[in-house]
C-alpha positions in Angstrom: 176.8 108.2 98.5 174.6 110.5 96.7 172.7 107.9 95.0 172.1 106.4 97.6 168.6 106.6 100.0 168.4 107.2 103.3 168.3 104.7 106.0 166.6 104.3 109.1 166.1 101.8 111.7 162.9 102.1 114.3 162.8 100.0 117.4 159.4 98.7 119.0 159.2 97.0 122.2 158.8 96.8 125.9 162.3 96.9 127.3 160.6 95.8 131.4 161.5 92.4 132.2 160.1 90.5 135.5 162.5 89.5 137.7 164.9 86.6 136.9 163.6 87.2 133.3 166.1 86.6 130.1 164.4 86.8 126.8 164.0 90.7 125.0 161.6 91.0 121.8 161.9 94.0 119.8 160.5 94.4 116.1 163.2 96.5 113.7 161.4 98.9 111.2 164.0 99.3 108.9 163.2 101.9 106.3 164.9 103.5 103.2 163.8 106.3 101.4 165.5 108.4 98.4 168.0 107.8 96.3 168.5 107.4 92.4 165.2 107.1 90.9 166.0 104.8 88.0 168.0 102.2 90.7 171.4 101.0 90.9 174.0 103.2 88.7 174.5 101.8 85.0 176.6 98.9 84.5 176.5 98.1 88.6 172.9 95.8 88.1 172.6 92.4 86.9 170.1 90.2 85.8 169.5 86.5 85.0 166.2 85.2 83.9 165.6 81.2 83.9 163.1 79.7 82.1 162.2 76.1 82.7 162.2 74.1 79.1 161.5 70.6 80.7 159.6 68.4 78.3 156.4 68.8 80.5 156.0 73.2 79.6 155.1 71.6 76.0 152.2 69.8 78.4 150.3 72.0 76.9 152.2 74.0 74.5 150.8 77.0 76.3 153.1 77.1 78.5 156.6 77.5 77.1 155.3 80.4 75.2 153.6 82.0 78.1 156.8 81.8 79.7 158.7 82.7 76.6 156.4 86.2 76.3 157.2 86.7 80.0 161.0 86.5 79.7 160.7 88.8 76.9 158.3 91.4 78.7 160.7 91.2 81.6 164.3 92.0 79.1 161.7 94.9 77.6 161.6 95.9 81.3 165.2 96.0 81.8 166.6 99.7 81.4 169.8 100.1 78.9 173.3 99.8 80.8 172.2 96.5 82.8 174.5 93.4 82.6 171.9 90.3 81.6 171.6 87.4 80.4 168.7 84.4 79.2 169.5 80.6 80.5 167.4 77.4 79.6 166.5 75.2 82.5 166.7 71.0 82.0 168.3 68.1 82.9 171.5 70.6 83.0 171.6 74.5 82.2 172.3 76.3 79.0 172.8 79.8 77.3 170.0 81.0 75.5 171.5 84.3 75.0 174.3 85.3 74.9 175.6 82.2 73.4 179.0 82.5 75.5 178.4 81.7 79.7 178.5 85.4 80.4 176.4 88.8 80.7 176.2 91.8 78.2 175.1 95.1 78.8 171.6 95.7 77.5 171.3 98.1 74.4 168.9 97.9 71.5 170.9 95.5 69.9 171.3 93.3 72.6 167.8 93.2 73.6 166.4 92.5 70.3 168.9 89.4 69.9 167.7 87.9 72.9 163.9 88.3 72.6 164.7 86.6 69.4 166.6 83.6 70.7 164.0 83.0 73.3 161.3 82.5 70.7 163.5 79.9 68.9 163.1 78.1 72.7 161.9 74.2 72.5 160.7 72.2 75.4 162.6 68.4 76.3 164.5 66.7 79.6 164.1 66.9 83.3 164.4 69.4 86.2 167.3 70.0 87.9 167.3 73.5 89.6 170.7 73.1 91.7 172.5 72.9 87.8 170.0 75.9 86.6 171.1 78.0 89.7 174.9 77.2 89.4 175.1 78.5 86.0 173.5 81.3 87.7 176.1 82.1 90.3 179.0 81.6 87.2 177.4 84.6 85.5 176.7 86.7 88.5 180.7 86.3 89.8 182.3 88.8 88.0 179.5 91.3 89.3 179.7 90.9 93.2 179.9 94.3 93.7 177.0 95.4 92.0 173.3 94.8 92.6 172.2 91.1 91.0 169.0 89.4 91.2 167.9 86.6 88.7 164.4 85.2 88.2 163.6 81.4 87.9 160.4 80.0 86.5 159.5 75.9 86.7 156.1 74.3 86.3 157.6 71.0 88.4 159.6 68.9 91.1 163.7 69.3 91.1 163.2 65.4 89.8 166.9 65.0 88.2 169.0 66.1 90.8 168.9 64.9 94.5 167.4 67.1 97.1 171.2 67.1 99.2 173.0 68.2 95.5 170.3 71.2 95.3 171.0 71.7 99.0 174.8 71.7 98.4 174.5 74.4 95.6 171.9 76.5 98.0 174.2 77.0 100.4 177.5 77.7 98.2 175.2 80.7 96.4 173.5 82.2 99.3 174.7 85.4 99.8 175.5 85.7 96.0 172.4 86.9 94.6 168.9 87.3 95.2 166.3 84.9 93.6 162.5 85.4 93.5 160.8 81.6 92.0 157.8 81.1 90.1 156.1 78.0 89.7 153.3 77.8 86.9 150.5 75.3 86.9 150.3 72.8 89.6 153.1 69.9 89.3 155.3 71.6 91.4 156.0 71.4 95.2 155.4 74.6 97.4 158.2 73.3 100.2 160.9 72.7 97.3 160.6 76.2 95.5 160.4 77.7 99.1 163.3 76.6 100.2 165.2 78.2 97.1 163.6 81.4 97.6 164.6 82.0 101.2 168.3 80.8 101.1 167.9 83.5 97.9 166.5 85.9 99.9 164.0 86.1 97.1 159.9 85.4 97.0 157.8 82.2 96.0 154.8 82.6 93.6 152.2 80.4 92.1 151.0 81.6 88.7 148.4 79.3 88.1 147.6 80.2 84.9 150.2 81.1 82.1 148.7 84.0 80.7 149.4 85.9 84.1 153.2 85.3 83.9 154.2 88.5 81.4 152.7 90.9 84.0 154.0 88.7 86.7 157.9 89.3 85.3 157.7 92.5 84.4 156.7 93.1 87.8 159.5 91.4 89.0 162.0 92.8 86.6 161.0 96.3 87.3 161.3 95.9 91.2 164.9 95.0 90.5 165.8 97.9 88.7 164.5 100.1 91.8 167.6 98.6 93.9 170.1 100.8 94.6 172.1 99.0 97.3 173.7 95.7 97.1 174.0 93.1 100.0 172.2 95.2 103.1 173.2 93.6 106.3 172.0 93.7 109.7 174.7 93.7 112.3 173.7 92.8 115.9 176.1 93.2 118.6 175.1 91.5 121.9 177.0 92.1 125.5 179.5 88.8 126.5 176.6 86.7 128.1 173.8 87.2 125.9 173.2 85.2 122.5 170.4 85.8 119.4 167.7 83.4 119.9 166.4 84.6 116.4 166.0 87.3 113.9 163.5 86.8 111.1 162.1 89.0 108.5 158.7 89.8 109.1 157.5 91.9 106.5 156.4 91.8 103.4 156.6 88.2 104.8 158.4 85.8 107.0 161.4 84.1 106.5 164.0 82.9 109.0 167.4 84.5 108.5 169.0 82.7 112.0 170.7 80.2 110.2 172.2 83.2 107.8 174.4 84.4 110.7 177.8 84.9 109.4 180.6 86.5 112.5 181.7 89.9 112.4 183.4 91.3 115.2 183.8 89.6 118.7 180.0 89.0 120.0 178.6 90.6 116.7 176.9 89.0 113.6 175.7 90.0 110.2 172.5 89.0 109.0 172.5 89.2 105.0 169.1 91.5 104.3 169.4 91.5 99.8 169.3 94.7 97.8 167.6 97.4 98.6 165.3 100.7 97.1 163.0 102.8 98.7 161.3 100.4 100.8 160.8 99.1 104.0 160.9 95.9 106.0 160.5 94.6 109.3 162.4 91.9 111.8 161.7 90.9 114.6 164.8 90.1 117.3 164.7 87.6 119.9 167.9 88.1 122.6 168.8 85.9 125.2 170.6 88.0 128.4 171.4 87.2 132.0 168.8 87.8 134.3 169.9 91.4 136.4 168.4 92.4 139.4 165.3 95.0 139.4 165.8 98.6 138.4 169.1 97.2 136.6 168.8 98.2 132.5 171.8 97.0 129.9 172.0 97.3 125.9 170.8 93.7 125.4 171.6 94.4 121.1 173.8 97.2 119.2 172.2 96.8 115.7 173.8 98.4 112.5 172.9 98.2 109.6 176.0 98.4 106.8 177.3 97.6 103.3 180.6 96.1 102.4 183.5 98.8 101.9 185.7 99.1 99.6 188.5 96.0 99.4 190.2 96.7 102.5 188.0 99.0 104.0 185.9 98.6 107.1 181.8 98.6 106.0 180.0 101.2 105.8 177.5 102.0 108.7 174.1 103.3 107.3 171.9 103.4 110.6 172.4 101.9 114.0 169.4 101.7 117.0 169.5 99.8 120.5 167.4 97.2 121.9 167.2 97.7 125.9 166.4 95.4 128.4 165.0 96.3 132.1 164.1 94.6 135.4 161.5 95.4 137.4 159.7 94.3 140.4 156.2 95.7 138.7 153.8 93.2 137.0 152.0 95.9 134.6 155.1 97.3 133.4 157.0 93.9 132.6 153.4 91.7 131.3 153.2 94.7 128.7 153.4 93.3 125.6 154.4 95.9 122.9 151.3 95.4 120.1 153.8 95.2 117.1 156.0 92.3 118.8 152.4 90.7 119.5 151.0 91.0 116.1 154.3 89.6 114.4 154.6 86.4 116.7 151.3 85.8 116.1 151.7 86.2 111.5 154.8 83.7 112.1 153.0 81.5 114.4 150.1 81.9 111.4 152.5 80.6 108.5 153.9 77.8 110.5 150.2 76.7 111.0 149.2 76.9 107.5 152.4 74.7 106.1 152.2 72.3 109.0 148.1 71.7 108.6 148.7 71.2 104.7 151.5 68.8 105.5 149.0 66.6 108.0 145.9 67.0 105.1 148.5 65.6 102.3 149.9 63.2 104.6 146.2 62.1 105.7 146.3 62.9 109.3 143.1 65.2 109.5 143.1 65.7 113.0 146.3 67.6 113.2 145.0 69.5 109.7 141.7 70.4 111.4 143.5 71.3 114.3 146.0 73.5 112.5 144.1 74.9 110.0 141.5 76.3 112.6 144.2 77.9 114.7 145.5 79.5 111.6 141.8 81.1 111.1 141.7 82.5 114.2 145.5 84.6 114.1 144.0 85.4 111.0 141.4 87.0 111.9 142.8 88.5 115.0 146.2 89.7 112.7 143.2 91.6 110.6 145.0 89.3 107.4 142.1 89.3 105.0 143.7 88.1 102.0 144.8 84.6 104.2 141.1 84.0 105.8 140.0 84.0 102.1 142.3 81.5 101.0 141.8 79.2 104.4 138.0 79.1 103.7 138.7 77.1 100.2 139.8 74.8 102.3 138.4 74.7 105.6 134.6 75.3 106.4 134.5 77.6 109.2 131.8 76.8 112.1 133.9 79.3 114.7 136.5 81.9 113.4 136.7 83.0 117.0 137.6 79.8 118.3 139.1 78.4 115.6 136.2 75.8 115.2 136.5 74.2 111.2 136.1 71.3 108.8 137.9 70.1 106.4 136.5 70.6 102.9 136.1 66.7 101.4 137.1 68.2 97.9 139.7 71.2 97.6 140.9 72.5 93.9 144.9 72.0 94.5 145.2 75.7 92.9 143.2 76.8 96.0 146.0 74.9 98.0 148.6 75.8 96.7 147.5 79.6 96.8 147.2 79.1 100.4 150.8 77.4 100.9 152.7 80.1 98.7 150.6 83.0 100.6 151.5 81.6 104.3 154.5 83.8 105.0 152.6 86.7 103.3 152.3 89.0 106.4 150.1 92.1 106.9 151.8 95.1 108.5 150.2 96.4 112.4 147.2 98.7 111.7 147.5 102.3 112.1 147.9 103.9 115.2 148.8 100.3 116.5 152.6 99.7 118.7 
């Protein structure tokens, strides 16, 4: 496909094993390069954009039309051709524009009808998300070949619904499009907005203050017109006695795509990666083989990665790379750990330790919050993550950044947490010259 950029998948890792050893680590650089530059052809992209109208954006007024200028920078930001389409976010989910439950393609016309309907936008009722994101997935169904990503803003908890009803709609729209959340102002829970984001395959953003959301969604908005490719997956194949411990996305942060796993082929999987542009993101693989005997090497992973074909058709393969596996008899050769697999345990290791010490703080168990807050200071520091040691010193006073040696600060602005908990899974990438 002309259009199209080029992929390419590089493999990092030490294939040597010790004897009677079974797990293989490997990170997958998967990069794309190329293509269209104005994104995915016309009339193949869609959009949705979700602004919360709860009664609490009126609380202050600011809000609603801080979110109101921010849907409409981000339908400015939209080029011509794109299906789209403006819903309202309550105790259920309704059209702002059009007025009929479906998308229109973007024209002058079009996009001054909707920036209109939006300012006509009031504030009243309750949250319910799951509702919000099935209307969502109604709009986005006629479009499943195309690229589609929506944007949801809330400023609080998914009080309306119950947490197994938003569950149930997560995992009936996975797969379906790609969601990046924003949450403005401070009523709303981290975990909760998370959790939508990763089944989404999307991001998770604080925007403390209102006035930062219009460059915050035409941010957003542009990156979606730079996709060219729709539903990316990763296919790994593994030999009849091996299994996937894990595969996670690493960077441009972490999230667990395990669970995503849908069967392929006999002993082969496909891990749902989103749309893509030029970009470049990287996973790291965890495969479980027999133990062999020394000098003995195998293919412990096949890993493709493809798009859907045509109805009918096989997918397409756009890059493929092998993961090895060796056994040797030599302790320098299989203790080697490959820097890249090093630095990535230790950023995932970092968000878990971030989300689990601001669980114990809120839950009023300090020790484990000391305890996991100062091991998240020192990976880090030793991951070379500035931006995160910022944030973990507006919570924690650090006596030892070596060590991991920290207090607890007695009074911590919840911004300044909740900074922290959306930044955890924020990764930095190895330094140059590094694996």
């Amino acid at each position: 496909m002309a259009d199209e950029p080029q992929f390419t998948i590089t493999i990092d890792q030490n294939k040597y094993l010790p004897e009677g050893g079974r797990e293989v680590h490997a990170v997958l650089s998967v990069e794309s390069t190329g293509g269209a530059a104005g994104g995915a052809p016309q009339g193949s992209a869609a959009e949705v954009v979700i602004i919360d109208t709860s009664g609490s954006m009126s609380y202050p007024d600011t809000k609603l039309r801080a979110a109101v200028a921010a849907a409409q920078a981000a339908v400015d930001a939209l080029r011509d051709g794109v299906f789209f389409a403006v819903v309202s976010g309550a105790n259920t989910a309704s059209m702002v524009y059009p007025r009929q439950a479906q998308l229109v393609p973007l024209d002058e016309r079009t996009r001054r009808e909707a920036k209109q309907a939006l300012g006509r936008l009031t504030a009243q009722g309750g949250t319910a998300i799951g509702s919000w994101l099935r209307l969502a997935d109604q709009l986005f169904d006629p479009f499943q070949n195309g690229v589609r990503h929506a944007i949801l803003l809330t400023d609080g908890k998914n009080q309306h619904e119950t947490a197994e009803e938003l569950d149930a709609v997560l995992y009936r729209t996975q797969g379906r499009f790609v969601c990046d959340c924003r949450g403005v102002g401070t009523d709303w829970e981290v975990p909760e907005l998370r959790k939508v984001s990763q089944m989404l395959l999307g991001s998770v953003g604080l925007v403390a203050d209102p006035a930062d959301l219009v460059a915050d969604f035409r941010a957003m908005a542009e990156a979606a017109m730079g996709k060219n490719v729709a539903d990316v997956a990763l296919r790994v194949w593994t030999p009849q006695t091996a299994r996937v411990r894990f595969l996670k996305q690493m960077s441009p942060s972490v999230a667990d795509l395990t669970a995503k796993r849908v069967e392929s082929a006999p002993q082969a999987g496909d891990y749902p990666l989103g749309a893509w542009g030029a970009e470049s993101r990287d996973y790291h693989l965890c495969v479980e083989v027999p133990p062999g005997e020394v000098g003995k090497e195998l293919r412990a992973g096949w890993i493709k990665l493809v798009v859907p074909g045509a109805p009918g058709e096989e997918p397409r393969v756009l890059a493929t790379a092998n993961v090895l596996a060796g056994w040797t008899d030599d302790p320098a050769q299989s203790t080697r750990m490959n820097p890249r697999v090093a630095h990535y345990t230790g950023q995932a290791e970092l968000a878990d330790a971030i989300q689990e010490g601001l669980q114990a703080r809120k839950d009023g168990d300090l020790d484990t919050a000391t305890a996991r807050l100062g091991r998240a200071v020192q990976l880090a520091g030793e991951a070379g993550n500035d931006a995160i040691t910022a944030l973990l010193r507006k919570v924690v006073d650090v006596e030892d950044a070596a060590t991991g040696t920290v207090r607890l600060k007695r009074n911590v602005d919840k911004v300044d947490e909740m900074s922290l908990d959306t930044q955890s899974t924020k990764t930095v990438r190895t330094r140059k010259g590094e694996g």
